[in-house]
C-alpha positions in Angstrom: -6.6 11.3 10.8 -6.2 9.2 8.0 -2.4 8.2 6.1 -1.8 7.2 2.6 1.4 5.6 1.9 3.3 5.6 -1.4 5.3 3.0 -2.1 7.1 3.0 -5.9 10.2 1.1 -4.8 10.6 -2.9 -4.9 13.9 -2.5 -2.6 13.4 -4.9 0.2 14.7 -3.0 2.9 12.1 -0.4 1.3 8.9 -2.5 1.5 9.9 -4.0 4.9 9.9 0.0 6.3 6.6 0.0 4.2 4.8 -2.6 6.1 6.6 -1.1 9.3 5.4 1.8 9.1 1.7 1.1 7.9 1.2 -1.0 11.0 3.7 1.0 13.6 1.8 4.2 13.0 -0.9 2.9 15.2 1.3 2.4 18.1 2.3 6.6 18.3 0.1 8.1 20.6 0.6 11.3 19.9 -1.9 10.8 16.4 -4.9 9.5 16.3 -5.2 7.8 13.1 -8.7 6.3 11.5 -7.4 4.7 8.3 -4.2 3.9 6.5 -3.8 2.9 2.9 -0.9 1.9 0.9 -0.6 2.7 -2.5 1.8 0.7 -4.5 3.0 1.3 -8.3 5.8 1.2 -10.8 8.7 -1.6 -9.3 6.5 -1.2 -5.4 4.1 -3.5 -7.2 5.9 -6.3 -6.1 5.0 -5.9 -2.4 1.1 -6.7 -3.2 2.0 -9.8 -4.8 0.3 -12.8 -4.0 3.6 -14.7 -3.4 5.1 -11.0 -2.0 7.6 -12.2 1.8 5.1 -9.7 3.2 2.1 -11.8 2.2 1.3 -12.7 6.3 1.7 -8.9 7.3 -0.7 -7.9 4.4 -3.2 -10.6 5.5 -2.9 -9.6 8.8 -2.9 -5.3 8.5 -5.8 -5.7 6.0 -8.1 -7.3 8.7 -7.7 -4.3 10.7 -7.8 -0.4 9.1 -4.8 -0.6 6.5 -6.0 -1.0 2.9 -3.1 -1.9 0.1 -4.4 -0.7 -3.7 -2.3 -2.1 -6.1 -1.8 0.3 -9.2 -3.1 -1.5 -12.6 -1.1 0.3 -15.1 2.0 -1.1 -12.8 0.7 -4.5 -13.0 -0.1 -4.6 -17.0 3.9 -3.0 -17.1 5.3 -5.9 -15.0 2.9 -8.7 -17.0 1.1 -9.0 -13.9 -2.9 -10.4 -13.0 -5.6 -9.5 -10.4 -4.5 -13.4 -10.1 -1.0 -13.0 -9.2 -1.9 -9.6 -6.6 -2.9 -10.6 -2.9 -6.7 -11.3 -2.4 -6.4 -8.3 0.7 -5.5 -6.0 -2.1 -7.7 -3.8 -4.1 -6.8 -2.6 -7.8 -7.0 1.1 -8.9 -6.5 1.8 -12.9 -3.8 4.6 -11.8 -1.9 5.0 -8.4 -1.7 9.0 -9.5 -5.8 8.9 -9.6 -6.3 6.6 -6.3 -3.7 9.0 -4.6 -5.3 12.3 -5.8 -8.6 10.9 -4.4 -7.5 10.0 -1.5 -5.6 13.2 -0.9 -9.5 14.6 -1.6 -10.7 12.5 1.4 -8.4 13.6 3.6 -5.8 11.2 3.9 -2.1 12.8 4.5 0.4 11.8 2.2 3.5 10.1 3.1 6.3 8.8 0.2 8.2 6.0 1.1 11.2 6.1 2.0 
């Protein structure tokens, strides 16, 4: 099974249950999930950013099966670069197109919170 995450919120308490949640869903037994991916956009940019508190955790989940896609349209909005986005994060021009795809492939969508 394979999650997709939706994160449009740059609450902190918000992205921390983000990363929680893209790295606790491996721990339930009861699923047994293949991939995750996080798709950020619109203020939920910020947790993709280079200099993001969650920075580590990215790193970290990314080496494993969690991908983060930041949304471009977000990051042109907030005067952000593929620069100032963390190097384990991939781009996508929209979060609606990246979410609809992957909603193709079979990944189950989840918003957050």
């Amino acid at each position: 099974m394979k999650t997709v995450f939706h994160l449009a919120d740059g609450d902190d308490d918000i992205q921390d249950a983000t990363i929680r949640y893209a790295g606790g869903i491996f721990d339930d037994d009861s699923v047994e999930i293949d991939a995750v991916a996080v798709v950020a956009n619109a203020s939920g940019i910020d947790l993709v950013r280079a200099d993001s508190t969650y920075a580590e955790d990215i790193a970290e989940l990314s080496k494993g099966d969690v991908q983060f896609i930041a949304c471009e349209k977000s990051m042109q909005a907030a005067g952000l670069t593929i620069d100032d986005i963390h190097d384990a994060a991939e781009t996508a021009p929209t979060s609606v197109g990246v979410l609809t795809r992957l909603q193709d492939e079979g990944y189950r969508y989840i918003k957050v919170p």
